[in-house]
Backbone as JSON, one array per atom type, in Angstrom:
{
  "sequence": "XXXXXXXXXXXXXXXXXXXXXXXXXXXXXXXXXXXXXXXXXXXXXXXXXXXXXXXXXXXXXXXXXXXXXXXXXXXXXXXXXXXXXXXXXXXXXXXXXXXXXXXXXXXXXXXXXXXXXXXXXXXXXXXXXXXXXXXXXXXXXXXXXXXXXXXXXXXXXXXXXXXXXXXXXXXXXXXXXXXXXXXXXXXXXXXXXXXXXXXXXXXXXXXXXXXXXXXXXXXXXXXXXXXXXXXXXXXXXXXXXXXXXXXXXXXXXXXXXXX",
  "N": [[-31.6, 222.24, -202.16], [-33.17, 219.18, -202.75], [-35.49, 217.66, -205.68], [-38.45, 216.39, -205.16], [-39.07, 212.83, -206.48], [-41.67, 213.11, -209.06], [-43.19, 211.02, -210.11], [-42.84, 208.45, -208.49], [-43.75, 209.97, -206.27], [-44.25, 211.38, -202.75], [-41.81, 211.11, -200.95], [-40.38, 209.85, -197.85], [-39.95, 211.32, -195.89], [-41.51, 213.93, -196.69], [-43.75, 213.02, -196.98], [-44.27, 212.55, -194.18], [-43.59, 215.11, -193.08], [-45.47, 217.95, -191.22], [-45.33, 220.45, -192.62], [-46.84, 221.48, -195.47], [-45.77, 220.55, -198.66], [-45.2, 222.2, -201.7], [-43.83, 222.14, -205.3], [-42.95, 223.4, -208.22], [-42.82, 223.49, -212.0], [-40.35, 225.61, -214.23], [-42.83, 226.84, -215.75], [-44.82, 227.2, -213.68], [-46.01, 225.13, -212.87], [-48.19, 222.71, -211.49], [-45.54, 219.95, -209.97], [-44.88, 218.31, -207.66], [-46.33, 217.31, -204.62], [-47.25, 217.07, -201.04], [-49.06, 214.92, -198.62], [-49.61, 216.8, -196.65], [-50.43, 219.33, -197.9], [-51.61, 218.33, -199.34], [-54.43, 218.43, -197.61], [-53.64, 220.86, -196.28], [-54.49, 222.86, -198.6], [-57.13, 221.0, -199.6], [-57.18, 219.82, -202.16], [-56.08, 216.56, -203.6], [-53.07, 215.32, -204.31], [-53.13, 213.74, -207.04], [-55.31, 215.51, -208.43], [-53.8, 218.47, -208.6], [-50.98, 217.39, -209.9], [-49.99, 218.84, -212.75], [-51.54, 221.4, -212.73], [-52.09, 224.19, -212.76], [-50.22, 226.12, -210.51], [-50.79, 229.18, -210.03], [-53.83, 228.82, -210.35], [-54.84, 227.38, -208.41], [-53.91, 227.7, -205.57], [-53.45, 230.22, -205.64], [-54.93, 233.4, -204.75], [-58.16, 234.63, -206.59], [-57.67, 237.52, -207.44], [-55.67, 238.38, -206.27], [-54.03, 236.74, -208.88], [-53.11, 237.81, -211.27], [-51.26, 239.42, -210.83], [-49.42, 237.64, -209.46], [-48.8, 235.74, -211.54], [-46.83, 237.59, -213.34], [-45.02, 238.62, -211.44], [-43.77, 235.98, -211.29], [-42.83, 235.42, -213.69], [-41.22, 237.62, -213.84], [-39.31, 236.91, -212.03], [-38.12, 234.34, -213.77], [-37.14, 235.71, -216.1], [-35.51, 237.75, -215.48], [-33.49, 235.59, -214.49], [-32.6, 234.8, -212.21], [-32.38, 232.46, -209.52], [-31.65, 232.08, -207.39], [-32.89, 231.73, -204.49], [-32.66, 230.99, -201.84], [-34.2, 229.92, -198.92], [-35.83, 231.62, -198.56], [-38.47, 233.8, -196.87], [-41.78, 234.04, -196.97], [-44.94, 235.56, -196.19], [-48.2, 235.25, -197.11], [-51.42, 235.61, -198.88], [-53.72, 233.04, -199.61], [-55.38, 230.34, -201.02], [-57.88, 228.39, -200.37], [-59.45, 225.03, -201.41], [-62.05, 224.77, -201.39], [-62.66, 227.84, -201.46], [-62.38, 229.48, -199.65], [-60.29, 231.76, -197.56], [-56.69, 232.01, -196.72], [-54.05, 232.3, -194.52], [-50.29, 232.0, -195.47], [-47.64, 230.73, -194.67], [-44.41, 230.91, -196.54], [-41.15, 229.4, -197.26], [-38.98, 229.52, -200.03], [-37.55, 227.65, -202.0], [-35.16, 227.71, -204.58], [-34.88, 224.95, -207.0], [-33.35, 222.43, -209.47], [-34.98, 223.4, -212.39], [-37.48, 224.45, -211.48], [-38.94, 225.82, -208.7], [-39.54, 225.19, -205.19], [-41.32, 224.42, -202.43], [-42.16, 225.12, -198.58], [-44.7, 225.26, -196.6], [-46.75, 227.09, -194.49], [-49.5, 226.97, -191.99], [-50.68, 230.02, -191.67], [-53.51, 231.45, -190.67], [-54.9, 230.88, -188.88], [-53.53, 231.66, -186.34], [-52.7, 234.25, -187.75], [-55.99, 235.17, -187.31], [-56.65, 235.15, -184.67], [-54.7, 237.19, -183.63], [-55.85, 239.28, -185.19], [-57.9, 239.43, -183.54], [-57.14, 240.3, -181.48], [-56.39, 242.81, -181.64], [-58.72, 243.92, -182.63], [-59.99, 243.87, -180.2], [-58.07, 245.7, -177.98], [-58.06, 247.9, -179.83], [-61.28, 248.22, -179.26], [-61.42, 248.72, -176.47], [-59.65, 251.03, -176.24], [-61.25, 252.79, -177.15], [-63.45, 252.8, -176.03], [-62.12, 253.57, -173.41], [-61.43, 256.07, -173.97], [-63.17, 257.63, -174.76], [-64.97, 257.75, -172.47], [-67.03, 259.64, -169.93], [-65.97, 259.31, -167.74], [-62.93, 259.63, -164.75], [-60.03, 257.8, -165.56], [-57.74, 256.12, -164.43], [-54.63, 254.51, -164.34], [-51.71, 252.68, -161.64], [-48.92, 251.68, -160.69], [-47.56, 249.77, -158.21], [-45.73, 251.3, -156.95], [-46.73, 253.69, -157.56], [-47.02, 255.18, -159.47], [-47.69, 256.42, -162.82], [-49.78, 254.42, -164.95], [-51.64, 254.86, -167.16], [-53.7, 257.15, -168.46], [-57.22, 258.33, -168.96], [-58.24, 260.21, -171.63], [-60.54, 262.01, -170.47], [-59.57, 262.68, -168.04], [-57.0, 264.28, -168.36], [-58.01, 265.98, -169.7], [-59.2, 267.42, -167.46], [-57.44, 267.64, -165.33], [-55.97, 269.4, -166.66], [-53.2, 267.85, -167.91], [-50.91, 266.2, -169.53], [-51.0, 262.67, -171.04], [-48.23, 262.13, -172.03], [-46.67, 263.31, -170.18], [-47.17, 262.32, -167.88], [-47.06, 259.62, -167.83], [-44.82, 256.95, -165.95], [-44.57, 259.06, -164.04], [-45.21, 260.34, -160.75], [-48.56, 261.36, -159.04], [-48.25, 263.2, -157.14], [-45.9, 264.71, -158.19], [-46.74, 265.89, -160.38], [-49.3, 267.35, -159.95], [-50.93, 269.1, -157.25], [-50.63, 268.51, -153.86], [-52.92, 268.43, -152.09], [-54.47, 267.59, -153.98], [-54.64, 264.98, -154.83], [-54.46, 263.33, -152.27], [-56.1, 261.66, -150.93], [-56.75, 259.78, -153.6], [-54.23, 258.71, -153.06], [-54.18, 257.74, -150.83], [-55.89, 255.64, -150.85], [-55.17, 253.81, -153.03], [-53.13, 252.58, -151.95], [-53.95, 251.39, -150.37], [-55.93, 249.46, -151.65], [-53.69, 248.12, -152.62], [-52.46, 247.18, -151.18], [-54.21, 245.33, -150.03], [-55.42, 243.83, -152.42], [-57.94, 243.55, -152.88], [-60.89, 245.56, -154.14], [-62.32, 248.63, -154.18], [-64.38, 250.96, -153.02], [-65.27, 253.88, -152.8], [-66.14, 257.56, -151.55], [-64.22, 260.13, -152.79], [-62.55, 263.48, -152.0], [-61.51, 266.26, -154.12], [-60.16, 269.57, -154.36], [-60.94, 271.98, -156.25], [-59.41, 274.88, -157.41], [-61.62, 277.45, -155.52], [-63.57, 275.46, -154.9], [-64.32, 272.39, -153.46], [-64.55, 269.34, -155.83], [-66.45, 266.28, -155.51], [-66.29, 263.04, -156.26], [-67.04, 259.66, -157.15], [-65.25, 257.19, -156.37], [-63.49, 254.09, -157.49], [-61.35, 251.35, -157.13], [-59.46, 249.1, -157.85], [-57.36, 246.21, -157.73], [-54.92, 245.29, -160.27], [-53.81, 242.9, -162.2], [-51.1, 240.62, -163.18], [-50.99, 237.24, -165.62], [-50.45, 235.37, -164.11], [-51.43, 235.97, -161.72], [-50.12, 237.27, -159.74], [-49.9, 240.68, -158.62], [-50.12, 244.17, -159.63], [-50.09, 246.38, -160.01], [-52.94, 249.07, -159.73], [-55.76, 249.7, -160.61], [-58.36, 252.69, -161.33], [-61.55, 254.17, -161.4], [-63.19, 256.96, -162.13], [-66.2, 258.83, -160.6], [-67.55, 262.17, -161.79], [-69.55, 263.38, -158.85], [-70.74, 265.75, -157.98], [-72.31, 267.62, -158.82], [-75.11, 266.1, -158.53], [-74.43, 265.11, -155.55], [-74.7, 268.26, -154.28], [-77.01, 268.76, -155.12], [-78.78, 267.79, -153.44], [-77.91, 268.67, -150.77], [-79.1, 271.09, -151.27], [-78.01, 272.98, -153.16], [-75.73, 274.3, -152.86], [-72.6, 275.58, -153.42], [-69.35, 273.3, -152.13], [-67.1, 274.82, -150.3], [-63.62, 275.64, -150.44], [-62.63, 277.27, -148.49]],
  "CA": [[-32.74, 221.4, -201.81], [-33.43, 218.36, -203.81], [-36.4, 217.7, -206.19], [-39.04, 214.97, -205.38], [-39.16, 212.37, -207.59], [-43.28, 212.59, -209.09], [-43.48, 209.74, -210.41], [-42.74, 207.86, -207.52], [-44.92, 210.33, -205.42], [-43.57, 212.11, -202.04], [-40.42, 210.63, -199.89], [-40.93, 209.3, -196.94], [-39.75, 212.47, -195.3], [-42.17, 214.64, -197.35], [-45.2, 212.48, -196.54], [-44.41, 212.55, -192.9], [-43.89, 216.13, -192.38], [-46.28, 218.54, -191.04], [-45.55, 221.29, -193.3], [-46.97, 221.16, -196.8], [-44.7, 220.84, -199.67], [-45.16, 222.64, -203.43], [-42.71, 222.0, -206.24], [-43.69, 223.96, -209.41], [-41.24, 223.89, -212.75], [-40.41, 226.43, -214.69], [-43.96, 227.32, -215.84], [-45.8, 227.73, -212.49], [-47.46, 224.34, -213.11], [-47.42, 221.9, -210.37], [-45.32, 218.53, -210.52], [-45.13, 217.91, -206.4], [-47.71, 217.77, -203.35], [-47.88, 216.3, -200.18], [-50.04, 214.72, -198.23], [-49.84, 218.15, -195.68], [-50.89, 219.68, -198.73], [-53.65, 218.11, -199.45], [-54.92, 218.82, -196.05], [-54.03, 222.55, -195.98], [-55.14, 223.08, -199.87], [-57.91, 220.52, -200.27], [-57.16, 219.01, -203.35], [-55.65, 215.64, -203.93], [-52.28, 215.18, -205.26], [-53.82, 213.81, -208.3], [-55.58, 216.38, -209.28], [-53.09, 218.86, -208.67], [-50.09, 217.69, -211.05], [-49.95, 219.42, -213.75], [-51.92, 222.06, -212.65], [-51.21, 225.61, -212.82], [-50.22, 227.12, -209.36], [-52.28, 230.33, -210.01], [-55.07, 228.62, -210.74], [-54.42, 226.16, -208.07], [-53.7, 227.78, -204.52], [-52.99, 231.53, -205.21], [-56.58, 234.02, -204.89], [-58.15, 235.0, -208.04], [-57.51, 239.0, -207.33], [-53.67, 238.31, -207.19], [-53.24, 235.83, -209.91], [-51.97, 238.21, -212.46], [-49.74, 240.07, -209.97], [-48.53, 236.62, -209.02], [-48.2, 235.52, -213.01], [-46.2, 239.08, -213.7], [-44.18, 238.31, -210.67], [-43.27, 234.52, -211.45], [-42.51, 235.51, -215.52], [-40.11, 238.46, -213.92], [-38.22, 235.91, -211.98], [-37.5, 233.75, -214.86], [-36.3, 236.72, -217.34], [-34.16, 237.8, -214.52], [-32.53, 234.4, -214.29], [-32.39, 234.87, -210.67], [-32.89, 231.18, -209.13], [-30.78, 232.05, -206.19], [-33.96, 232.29, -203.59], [-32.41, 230.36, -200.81], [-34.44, 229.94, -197.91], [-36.46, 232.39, -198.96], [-39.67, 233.05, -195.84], [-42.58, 234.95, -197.43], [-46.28, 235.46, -195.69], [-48.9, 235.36, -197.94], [-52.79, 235.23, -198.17], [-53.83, 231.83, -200.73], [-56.69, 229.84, -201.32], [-58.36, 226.34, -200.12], [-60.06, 224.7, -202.58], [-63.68, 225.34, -201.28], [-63.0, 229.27, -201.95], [-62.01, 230.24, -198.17], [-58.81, 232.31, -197.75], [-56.0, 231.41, -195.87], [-52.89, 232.82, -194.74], [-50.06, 231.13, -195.2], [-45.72, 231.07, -194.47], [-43.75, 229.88, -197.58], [-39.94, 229.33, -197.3], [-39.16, 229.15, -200.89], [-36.09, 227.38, -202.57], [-34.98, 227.46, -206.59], [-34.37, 223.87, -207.59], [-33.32, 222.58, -210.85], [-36.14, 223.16, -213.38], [-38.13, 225.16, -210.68], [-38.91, 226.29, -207.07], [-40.0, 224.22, -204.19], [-41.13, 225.97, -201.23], [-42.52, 224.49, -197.33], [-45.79, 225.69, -196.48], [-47.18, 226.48, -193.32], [-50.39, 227.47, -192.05], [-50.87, 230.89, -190.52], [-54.43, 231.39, -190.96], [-55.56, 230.54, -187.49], [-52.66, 232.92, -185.58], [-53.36, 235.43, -187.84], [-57.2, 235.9, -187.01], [-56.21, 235.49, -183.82], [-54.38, 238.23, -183.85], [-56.67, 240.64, -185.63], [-59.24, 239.62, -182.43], [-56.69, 240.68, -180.17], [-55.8, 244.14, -181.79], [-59.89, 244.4, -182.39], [-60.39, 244.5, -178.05], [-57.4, 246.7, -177.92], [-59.04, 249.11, -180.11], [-62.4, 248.78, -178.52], [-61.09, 248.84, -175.25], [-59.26, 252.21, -176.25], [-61.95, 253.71, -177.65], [-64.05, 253.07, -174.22], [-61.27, 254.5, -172.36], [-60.83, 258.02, -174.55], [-64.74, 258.63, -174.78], [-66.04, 257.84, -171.47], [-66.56, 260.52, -168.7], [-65.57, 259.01, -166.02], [-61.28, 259.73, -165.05], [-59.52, 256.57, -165.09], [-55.77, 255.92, -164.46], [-53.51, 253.25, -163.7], [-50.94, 252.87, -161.65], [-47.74, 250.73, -160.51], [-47.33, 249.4, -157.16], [-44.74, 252.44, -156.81], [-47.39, 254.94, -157.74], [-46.47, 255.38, -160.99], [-49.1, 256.03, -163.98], [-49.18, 253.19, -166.12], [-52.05, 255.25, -168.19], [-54.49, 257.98, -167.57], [-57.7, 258.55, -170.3], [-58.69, 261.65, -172.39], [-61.13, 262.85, -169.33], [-58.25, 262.96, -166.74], [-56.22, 264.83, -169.13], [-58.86, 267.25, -169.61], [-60.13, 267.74, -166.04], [-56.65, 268.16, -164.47], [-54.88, 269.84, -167.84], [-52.04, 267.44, -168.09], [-50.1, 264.81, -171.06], [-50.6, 261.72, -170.48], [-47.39, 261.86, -172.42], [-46.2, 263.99, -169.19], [-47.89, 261.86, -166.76], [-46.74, 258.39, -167.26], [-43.67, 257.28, -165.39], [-44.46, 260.06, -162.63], [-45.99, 260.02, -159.13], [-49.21, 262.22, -158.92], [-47.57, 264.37, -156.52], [-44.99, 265.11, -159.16], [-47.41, 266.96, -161.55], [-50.12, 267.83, -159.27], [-50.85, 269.6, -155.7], [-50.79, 267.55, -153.01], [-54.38, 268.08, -151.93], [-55.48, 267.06, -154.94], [-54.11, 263.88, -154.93], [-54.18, 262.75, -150.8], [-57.53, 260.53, -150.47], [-56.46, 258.92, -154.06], [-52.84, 258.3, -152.46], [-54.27, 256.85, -149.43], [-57.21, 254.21, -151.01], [-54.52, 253.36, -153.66], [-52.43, 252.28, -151.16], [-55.01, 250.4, -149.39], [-55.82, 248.39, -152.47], [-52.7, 247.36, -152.77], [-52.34, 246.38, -149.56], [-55.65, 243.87, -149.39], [-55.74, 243.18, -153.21], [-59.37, 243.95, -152.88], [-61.96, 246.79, -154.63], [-62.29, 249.8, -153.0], [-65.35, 252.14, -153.91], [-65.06, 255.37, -151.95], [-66.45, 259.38, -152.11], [-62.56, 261.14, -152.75], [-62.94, 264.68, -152.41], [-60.7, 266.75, -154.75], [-59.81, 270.84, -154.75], [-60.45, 272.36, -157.67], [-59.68, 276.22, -157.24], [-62.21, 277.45, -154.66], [-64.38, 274.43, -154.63], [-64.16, 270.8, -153.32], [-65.71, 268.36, -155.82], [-66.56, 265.28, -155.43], [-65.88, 261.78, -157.19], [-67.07, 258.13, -156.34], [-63.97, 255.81, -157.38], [-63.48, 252.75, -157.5], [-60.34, 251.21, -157.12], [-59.49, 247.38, -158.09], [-56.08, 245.47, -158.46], [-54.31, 244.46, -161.39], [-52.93, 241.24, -161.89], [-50.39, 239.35, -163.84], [-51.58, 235.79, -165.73], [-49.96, 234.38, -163.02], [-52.08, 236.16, -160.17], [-49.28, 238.81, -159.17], [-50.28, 242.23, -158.3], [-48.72, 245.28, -160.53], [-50.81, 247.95, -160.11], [-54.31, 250.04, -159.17], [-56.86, 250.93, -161.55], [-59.12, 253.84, -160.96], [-62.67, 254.82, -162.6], [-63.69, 258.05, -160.78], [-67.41, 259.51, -161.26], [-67.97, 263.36, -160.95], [-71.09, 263.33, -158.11], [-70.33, 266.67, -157.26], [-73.69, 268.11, -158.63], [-76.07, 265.21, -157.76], [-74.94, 265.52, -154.08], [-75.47, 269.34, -154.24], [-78.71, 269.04, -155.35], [-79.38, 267.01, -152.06], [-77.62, 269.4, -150.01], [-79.35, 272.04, -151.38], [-77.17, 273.38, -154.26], [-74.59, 275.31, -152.44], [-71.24, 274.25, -153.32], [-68.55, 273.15, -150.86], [-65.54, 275.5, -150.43], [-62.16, 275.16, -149.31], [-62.18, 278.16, -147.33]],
  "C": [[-33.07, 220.53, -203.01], [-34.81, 218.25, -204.28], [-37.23, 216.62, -205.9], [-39.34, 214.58, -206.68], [-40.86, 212.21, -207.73], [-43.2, 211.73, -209.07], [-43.47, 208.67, -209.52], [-43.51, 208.71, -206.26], [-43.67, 210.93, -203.91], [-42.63, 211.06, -201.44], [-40.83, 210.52, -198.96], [-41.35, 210.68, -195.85], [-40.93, 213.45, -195.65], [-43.38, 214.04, -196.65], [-45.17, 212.48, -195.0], [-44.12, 213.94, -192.26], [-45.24, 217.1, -192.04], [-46.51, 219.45, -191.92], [-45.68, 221.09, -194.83], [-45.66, 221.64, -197.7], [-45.5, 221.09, -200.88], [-43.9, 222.23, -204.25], [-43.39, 222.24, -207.38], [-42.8, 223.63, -210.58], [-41.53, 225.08, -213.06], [-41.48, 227.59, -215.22], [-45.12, 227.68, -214.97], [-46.42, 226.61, -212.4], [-46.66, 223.13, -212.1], [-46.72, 220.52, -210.36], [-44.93, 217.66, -208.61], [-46.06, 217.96, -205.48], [-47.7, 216.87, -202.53], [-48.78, 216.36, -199.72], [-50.86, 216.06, -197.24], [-50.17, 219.35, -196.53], [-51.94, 219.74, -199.21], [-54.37, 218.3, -198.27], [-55.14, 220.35, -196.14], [-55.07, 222.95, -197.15], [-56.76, 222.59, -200.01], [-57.98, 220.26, -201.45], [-55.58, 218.23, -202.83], [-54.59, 216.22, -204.67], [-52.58, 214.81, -206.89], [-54.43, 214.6, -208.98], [-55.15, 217.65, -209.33], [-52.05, 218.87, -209.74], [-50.67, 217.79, -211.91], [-50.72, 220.45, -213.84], [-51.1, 223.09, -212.73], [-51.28, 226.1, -211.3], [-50.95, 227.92, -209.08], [-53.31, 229.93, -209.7], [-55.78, 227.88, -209.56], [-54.68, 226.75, -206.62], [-53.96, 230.23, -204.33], [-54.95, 232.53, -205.4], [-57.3, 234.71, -205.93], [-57.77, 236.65, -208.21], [-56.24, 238.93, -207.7], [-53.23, 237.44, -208.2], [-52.48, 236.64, -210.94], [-51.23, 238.87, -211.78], [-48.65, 238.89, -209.71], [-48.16, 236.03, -210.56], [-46.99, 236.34, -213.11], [-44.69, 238.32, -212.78], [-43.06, 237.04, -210.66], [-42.43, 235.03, -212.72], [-41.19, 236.9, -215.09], [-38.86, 237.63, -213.0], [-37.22, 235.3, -212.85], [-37.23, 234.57, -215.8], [-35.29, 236.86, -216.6], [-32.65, 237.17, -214.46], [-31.86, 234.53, -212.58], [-32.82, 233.76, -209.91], [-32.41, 231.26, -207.72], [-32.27, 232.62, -205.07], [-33.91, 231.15, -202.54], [-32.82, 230.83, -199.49], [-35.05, 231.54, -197.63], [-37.89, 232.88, -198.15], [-40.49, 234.48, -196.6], [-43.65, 234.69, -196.55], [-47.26, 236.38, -196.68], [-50.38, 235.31, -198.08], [-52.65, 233.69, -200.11], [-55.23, 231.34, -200.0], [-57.27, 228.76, -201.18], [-59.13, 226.34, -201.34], [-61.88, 225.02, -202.47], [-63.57, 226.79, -201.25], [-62.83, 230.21, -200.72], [-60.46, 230.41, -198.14], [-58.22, 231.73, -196.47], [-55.16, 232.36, -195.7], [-51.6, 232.04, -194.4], [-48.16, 231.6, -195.12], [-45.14, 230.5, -195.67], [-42.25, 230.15, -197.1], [-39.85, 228.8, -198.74], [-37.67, 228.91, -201.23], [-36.06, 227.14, -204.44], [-34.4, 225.53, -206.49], [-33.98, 223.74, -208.85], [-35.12, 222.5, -211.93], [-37.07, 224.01, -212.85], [-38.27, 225.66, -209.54], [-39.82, 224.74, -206.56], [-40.35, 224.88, -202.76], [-42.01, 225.0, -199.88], [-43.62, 225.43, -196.86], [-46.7, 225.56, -195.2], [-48.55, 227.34, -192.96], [-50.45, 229.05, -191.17], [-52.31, 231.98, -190.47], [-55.18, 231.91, -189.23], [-54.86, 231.68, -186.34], [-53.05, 234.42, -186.29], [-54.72, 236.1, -187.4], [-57.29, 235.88, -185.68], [-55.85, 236.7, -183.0], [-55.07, 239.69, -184.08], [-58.16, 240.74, -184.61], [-58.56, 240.05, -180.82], [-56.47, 242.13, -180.73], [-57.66, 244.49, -182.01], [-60.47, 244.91, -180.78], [-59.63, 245.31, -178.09], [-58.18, 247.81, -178.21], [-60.33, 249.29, -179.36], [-62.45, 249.1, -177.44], [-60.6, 250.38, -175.32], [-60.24, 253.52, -176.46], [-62.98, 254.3, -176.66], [-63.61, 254.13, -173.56], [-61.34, 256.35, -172.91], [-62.03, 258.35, -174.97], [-65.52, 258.16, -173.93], [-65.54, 258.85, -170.26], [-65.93, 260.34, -167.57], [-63.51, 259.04, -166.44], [-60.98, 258.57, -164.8], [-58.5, 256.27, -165.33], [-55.43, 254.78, -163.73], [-52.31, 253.22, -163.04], [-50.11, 251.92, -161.31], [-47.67, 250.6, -159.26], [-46.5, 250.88, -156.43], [-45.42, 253.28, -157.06], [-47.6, 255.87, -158.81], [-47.27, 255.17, -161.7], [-48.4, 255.38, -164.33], [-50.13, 254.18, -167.55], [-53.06, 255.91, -167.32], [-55.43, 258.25, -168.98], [-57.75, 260.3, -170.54], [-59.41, 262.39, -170.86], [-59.68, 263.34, -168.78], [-57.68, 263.77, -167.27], [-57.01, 266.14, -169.22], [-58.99, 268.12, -168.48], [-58.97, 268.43, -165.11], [-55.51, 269.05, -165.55], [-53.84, 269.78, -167.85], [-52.6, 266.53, -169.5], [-50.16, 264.08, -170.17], [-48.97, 261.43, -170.52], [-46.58, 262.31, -170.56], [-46.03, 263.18, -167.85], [-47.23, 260.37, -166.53], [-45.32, 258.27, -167.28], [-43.65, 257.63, -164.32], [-45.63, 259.2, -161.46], [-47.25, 261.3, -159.52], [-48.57, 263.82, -158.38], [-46.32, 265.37, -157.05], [-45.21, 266.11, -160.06], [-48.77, 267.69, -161.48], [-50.12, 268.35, -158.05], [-51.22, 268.49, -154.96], [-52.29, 266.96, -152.05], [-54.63, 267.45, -152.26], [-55.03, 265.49, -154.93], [-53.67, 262.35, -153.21], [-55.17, 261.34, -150.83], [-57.06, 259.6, -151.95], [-55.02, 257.89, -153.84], [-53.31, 256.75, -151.59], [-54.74, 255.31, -149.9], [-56.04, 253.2, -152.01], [-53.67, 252.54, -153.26], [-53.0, 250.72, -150.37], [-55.31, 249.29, -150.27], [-55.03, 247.66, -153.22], [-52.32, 246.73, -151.98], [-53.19, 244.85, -149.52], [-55.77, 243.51, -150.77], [-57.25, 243.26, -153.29], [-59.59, 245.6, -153.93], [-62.02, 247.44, -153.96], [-63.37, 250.6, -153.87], [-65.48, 253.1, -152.58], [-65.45, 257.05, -152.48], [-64.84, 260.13, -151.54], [-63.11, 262.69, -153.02], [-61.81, 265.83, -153.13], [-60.71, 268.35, -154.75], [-59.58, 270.84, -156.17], [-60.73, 274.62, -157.33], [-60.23, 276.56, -155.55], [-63.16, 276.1, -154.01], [-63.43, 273.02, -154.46], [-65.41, 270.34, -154.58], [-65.16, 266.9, -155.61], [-66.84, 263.99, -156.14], [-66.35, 260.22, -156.04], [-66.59, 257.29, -157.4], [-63.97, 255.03, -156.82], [-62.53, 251.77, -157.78], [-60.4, 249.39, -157.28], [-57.9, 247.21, -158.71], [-56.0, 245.12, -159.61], [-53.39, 243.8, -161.11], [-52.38, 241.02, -163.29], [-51.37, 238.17, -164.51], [-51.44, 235.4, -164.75], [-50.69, 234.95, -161.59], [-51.3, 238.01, -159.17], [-49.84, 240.07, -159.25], [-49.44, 243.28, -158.68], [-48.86, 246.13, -160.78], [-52.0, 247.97, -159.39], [-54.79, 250.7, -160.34], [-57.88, 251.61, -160.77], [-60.08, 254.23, -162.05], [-63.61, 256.0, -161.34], [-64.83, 259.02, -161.37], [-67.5, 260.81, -160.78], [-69.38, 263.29, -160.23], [-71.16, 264.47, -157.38], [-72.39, 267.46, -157.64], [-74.78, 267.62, -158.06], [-75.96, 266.22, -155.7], [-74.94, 267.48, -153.52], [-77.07, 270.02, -154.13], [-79.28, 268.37, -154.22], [-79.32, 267.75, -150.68], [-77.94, 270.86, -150.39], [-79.12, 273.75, -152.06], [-76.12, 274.19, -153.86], [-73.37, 274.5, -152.55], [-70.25, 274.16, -152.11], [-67.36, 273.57, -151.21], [-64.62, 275.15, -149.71], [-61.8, 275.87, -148.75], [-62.89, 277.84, -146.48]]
}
């Protein structure tokens, strides 16, 4: 990779790409910058050359890791850093962090490296793995059982309750059919509605009555499609409330047996 000439300022090419360009020499201190530079960075080419890199782009916490690091390069004599893709955090000039892609190349006299922003994808990112988590955390500390399944019948996922209530693995569980790892009772009226809301693509809220042992209890679930971006249908979720005591206490606390 060739060196821009300073003195004459960036190449046509340079000034018209998107991705910022650096070119440091030997000492870390800067003698290139485009215009996509000054944009990401905030500082002017002008007041850039001859700056120090460190001082310049990188965050004041890592500057002496990044000094250390630069100064063991050049003892090394290791210039060979062809096409080189690092992800890094760095620094705008008003004091807000960034994160950013370098592809770095050795030139003569110094490195040169293409600079891209990844700032914006990254926090992105860390607001999509934030819902995940909170979404998980919902799922594995609320009472109510709630499982997913596949058009085919097939858990997609089942929470902590469910796991408890019917003493299975989810690990066990997904993959299978209900009827696979449970009695068939237990599992008829969620068969049926599951079925049904796959059928009409519609909500389903229904009293399922479940065997447990001697006793029936009773659950009001609530069944709703899952969809694709695109609209497609690819499952049945399930959030199922125990109402087994409530409607006891209405009927006069006697429970309901299955003999």
């Amino acid at each position: 990779m060739l060196a821009a000439d300073s003195s004459a300022g960036p190449t046509g090419a340079l000034r018209a790409t998107s991705l910022a360009f650096v070119e440091v020499d030997r000492a870390g201190l800067i003698r290139e910058w485009n215009p996509a530079a000054e944009r990401l960075f905030g500082w002017s080419r002008d007041e850039v050359l001859g700056r120090a890199l460190a001082d310049t782009i990188v965050p004041a916490s890592l500057r002496a890791a990044h000094t250390a690091g630069f100064a063991r390069r050049l003892v090394s004599g290791d210039d060979a850093w062809p096409g080189t893709q690092v992800e890094v955090p760095a620094s705008h000039r008003d004091g807000s962090e960034l994160l950013v892609s370098m592809v770095v190349d050795a030139v003569e006299d110094g490195y040169v490296a293409f600079v891209s922003d990844r700032t914006r994808a990254h926090r992105a990112q860390q607001g999509v793995q934030r819902v995940k988590t909170l979404l998980n955390t919902i799922l594995e500390h609320n009472s109510a059982l709630i499982t997913a399944r596949d058009l085919d019948g097939r858990f997609l996922f089942v929470n902590g309750e469910y796991e408890r209530v019917f003493q299975v693995s989810a690990a066990d569980l997904i993959g299978r059919r209900d009827t696979d790892v449970l009695p068939d009772a237990a599992t008829a009226d969620a068969r049926r509605n599951t079925e049904r809301v796959a059928a009409t693509g519609e909500a389903l809220t229904a009293l399922e009555e479940v065997p447990f042992g001697d006793e029936i209890r009773q659950y009001v679930v609530t069944r709703f499609p899952l969809t694709d971006p695109d609209g497609s249908l690819y499952g049945v979720c399930a959030i199922a409330i125990d109402d087994t005591e409530r409607r006891r206490g209405e009927a006069g606390g006697s429970p309901v047996s299955t003999r």
